[in-house]
TIMI-340542 format. One line per 8 residues: for each residue x, y, z of C-alpha. Coordinates in pm, whole numbers, plus 50000, padded with zeros to 5 digits. Last residue first. Example, Ala and Ser with C-alpha at 12.3 -4.5 7.8 and 13.67 -1.06 7.14 Angstrom:
2
51367 49894 50714; 51230 49550 50780
END
This chain:
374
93259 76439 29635; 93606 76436 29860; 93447 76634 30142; 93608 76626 30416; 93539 76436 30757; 93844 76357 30966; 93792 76061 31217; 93828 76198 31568
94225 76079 31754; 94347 76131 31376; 94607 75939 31441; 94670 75591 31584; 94816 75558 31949; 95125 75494 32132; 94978 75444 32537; 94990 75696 32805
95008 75643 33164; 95094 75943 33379; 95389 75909 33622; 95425 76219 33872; 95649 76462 33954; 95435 76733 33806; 95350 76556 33486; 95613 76275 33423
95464 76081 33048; 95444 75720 33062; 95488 75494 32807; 95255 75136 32681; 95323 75090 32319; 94980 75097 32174; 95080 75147 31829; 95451 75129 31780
95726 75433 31877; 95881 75256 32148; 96212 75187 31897; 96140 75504 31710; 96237 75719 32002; 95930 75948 32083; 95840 76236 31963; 95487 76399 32108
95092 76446 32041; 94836 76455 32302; 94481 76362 32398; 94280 76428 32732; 93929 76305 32721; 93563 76339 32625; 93645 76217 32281; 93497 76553 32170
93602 76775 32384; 94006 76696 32335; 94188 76813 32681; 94538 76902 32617; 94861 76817 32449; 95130 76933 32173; 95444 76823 32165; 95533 76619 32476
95856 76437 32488; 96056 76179 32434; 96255 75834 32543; 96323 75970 32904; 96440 75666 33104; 96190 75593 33375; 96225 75174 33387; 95864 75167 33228
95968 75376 32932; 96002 75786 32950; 95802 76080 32838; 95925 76392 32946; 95634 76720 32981; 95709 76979 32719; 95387 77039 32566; 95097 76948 32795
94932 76624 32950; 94628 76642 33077; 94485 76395 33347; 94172 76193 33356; 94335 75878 33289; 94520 75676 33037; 94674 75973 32858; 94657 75888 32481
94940 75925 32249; 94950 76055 31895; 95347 76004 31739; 95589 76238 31584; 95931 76031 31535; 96263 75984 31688; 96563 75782 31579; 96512 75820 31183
96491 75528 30959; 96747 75419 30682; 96623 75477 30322; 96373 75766 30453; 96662 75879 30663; 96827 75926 30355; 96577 76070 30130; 96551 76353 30408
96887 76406 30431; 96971 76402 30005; 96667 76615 29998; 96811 76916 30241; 96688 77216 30040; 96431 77057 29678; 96594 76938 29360; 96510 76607 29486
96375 76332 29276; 96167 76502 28909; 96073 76164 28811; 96055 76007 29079; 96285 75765 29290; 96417 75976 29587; 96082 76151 29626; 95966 76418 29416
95731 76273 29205; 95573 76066 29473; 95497 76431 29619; 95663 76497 30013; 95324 76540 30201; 95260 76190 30274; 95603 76161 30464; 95493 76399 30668
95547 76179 31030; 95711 76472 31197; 96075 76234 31189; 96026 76212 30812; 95947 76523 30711; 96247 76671 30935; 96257 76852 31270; 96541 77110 31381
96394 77364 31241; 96020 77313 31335; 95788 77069 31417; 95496 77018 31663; 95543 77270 31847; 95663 77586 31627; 95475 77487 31327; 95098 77342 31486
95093 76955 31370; 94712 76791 31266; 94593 76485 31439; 94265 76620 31393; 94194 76582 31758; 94502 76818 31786; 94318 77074 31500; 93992 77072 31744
94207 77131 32031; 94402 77444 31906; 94087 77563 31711; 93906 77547 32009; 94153 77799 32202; 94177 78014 31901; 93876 78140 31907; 93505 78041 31816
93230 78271 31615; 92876 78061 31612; 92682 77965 31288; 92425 77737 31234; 92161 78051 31286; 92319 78233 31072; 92406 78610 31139; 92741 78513 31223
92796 78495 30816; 92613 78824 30728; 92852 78955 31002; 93195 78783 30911; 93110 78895 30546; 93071 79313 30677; 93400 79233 30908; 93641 79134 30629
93517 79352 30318; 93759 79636 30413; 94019 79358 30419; 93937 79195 30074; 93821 78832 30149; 94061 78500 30162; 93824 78212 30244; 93842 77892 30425
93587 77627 30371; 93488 77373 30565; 93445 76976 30601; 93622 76892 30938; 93936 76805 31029; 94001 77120 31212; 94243 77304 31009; 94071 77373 30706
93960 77294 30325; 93731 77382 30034; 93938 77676 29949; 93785 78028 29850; 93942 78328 29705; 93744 78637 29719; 93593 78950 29515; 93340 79132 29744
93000 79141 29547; 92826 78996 29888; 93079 78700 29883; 93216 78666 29473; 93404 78400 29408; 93770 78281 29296; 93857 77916 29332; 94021 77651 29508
93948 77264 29518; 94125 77082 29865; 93813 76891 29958; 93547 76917 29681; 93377 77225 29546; 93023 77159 29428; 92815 77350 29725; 93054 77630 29662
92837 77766 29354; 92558 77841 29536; 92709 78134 29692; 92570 78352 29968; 92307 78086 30044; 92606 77807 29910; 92836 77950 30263; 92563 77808 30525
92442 77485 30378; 92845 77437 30334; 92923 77513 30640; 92679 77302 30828; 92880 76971 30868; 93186 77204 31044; 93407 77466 30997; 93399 77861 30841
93788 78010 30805; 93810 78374 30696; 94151 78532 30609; 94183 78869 30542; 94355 79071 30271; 94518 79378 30232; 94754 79420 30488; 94942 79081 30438
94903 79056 30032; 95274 78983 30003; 95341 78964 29608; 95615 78809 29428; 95656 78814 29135; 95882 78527 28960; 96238 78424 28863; 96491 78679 29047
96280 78693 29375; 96335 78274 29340; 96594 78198 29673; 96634 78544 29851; 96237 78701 29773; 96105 78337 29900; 96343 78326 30183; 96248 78685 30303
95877 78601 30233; 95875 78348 30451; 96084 78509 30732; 95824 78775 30694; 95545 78500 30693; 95668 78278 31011; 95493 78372 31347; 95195 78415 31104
95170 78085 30950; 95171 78067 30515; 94876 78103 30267; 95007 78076 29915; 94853 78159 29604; 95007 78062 29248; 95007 78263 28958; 95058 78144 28584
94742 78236 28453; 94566 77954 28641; 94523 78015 29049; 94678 77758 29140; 94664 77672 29520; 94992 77623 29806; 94947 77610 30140; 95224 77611 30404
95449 77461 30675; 95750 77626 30797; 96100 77607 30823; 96143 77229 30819; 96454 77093 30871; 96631 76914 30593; 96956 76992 30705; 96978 77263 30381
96635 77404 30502; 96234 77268 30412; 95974 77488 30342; 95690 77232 30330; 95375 77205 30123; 94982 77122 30174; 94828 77151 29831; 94518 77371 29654
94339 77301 29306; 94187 77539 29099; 94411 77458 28797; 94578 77144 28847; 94924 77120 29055; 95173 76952 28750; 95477 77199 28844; 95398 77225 29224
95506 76882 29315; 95575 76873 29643; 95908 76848 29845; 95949 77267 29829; 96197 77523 29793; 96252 77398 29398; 95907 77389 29369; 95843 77743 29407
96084 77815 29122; 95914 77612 28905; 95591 77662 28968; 95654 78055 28932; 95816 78028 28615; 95543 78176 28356; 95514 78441 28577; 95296 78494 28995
95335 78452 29293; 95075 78620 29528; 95140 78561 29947; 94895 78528 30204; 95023 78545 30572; 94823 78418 30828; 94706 78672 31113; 94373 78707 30922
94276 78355 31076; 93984 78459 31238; 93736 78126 31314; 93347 78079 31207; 93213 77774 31385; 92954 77562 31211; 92731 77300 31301; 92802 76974 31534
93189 76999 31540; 93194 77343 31518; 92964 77344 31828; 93155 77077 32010; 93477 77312 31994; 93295 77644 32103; 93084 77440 32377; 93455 77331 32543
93654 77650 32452; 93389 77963 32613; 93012 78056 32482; 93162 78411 32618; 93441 78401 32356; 93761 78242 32329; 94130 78300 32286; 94031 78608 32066
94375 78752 31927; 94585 79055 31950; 94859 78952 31716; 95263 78923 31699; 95238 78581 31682; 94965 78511 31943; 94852 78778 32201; 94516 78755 32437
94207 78862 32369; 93897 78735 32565; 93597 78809 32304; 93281 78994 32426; 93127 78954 32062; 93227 79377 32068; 93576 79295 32138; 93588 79012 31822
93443 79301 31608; 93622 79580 31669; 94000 79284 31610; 93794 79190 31257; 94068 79393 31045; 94342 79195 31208; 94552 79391 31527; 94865 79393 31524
95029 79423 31866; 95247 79736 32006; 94970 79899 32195; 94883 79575 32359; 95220 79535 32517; 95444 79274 32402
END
């Protein structure tokens, strides 16, 4: 795409005139990084707080007296019983049980729901949405006017409670409307990084006035996408279109956690979701592949894509996600293995420019997540 013909979100000035390097992602013009650069942008918002764009995300408005009903029969999660002011990681899953993308789900109380959805993915999102339950709720795509703010790290919450006191009580995953400098806005005590944060949807025209007051704290420091790509991989958290997509269930993506008790094959309200009967299947009888975190055993990264194969160099995997993580001091990466070499600290190797790599089958989160559960 040429820069004339990518979106631009309503901070896109403001990243130019922080000396931002742009570059595209999903249809966007995007800050990669800014002059502090990746490495000291990724330690900062893990020592203070980092303020991130995410305005490319789609955020949705459903809303009637069936909305959780209809939105949970698209999704593995229970949706029905969410609490009010509460938020929920969710799945769009297909008739295979692939997943088509990965989302957010809150309650907003008076029968609406709020979902924030990935940018490659929202009009395909809202296409699927309109197709399957158009008939049984509204449904409102708030792409154009809202933004999406994301502030991560220990210090966020000293920084956000001096424009709103309030947000100092929130707990990881609570939602709820507030007022930022009289804007009206939906905040979410949550994020992508595995830190404590919040993210928060603010009126577009409001966007780059709040990103200011916020930037003009001395904890805070605007970061791109670069660190968010290797703060989220310490994290241990999947990236739709890498880490799983389509052709990936649940189960092989290691999401089992995400698909509600309620849901699964013996709750109360099993199934009813696309492609249950395959992923309650494989759950019964294993899958061949699965998402793993791996460690390089030296110095070298190893990116998405690169073979993985077993000591006598048959390919068992591949690559997912990988790169250098800042705070560990070393390269980390994420990739699907067959199940059989798929135990912690399995010994594989991983062929980066002709050569062998050691890696070994490792826990996840590679950096201990730190939200706050009160």
């Amino acid at each position: 795409m040429s820069t004339e013909t990518l979106l631009k979100t309503p901070l896109h000035a403001l990243h130019l005139e922080l000396g931002a390097r742009m570059v595209p992602f999903a249809g966007y013009d995007m800050p990669v990084q800014y002059p502090l650069g990746v490495m000291k942008e990724h330690l900062h918002s893990r020592e203070q707080a980092g303020l991130f764009d995410v305005s490319h995300m789609g955020q949705i408005r459903l809303s009637g007296a069936a909305a959780a009903k209809a939105l949970e029969s698209l999704v593995p999660v229970d949706i029905i019983d969410l609490p009010v002011g509460m938020q929920r990681y969710a799945m769009f899953t297909n008739e295979h049980g692939g997943i088509l993308d990965d989302l957010m789900v809150a309650n907003l109380g008076n029968d609406e729901l709020f979902l924030v959805v990935n940018a490659a993915c929202k009009e395909q999102d809202l296409a699927h949405l309109r197709k399957h339950i158009g008939d049984q709720c509204q449904i409102q795509p708030l792409f154009a006017e809202r933004a999406l703010l994301a502030l991560q790290g220990p210090a966020a919450v000293k920084v956000l409670e001096r424009l709103a006191p309030a947000v100092a009580k929130m707990t990881f995953m609570q939602f709820q409307p507030v007022q930022l400098l009289g804007a009206d806005c939906f905040v979410s005590r949550s994020g992508y990084t595995g830190e404590d944060g919040f993210e928060i949807s603010v009126p577009a025209e409001k966007a780059e006035e709040l990103a200011r007051r916020l930037l003009a704290e001395p904890e805070v420091q605007a970061i791109g996408l670069g660190a968010r790509d290797s703060l989220r991989l310490e994290a241990g958290l999947c990236l739709y279109g890498h880490d799983m997509n389509t052709q990936t269930t649940p189960i092989e993506a290691s999401l089992l956690w995400a698909i509600s008790k309620v849901r699964r094959a013996d709750g109360q309200r099993a199934g009813g979701f696309p492609g249950a009967e395959a992923i309650f299947a494989q759950q019964q009888s294993g899958v061949g592949r699965k998402r793993v975190g791996l460690l390089p055993q030296e110095r070298t990264p190893v990116r998405e894509g690169a073979e993985i194969v077993d000591e006598s160099g048959t390919v068992i995997g591949s690559i997912c996600s990988g790169g250098f993580g800042p705070t560990l001091n070393a390269p980390v990466a994420m990739g699907y293995l067959d199940s059989a070499h798929s135990a912690l600290e399995t010994p594989v190797w991983a062929i980066v420019r002709g050569k062998r790599v050691a890696m070994k089958v490792s826990k996840m989160p590679f950096v201990a997540q730190r939200y706050y559960r009160g």
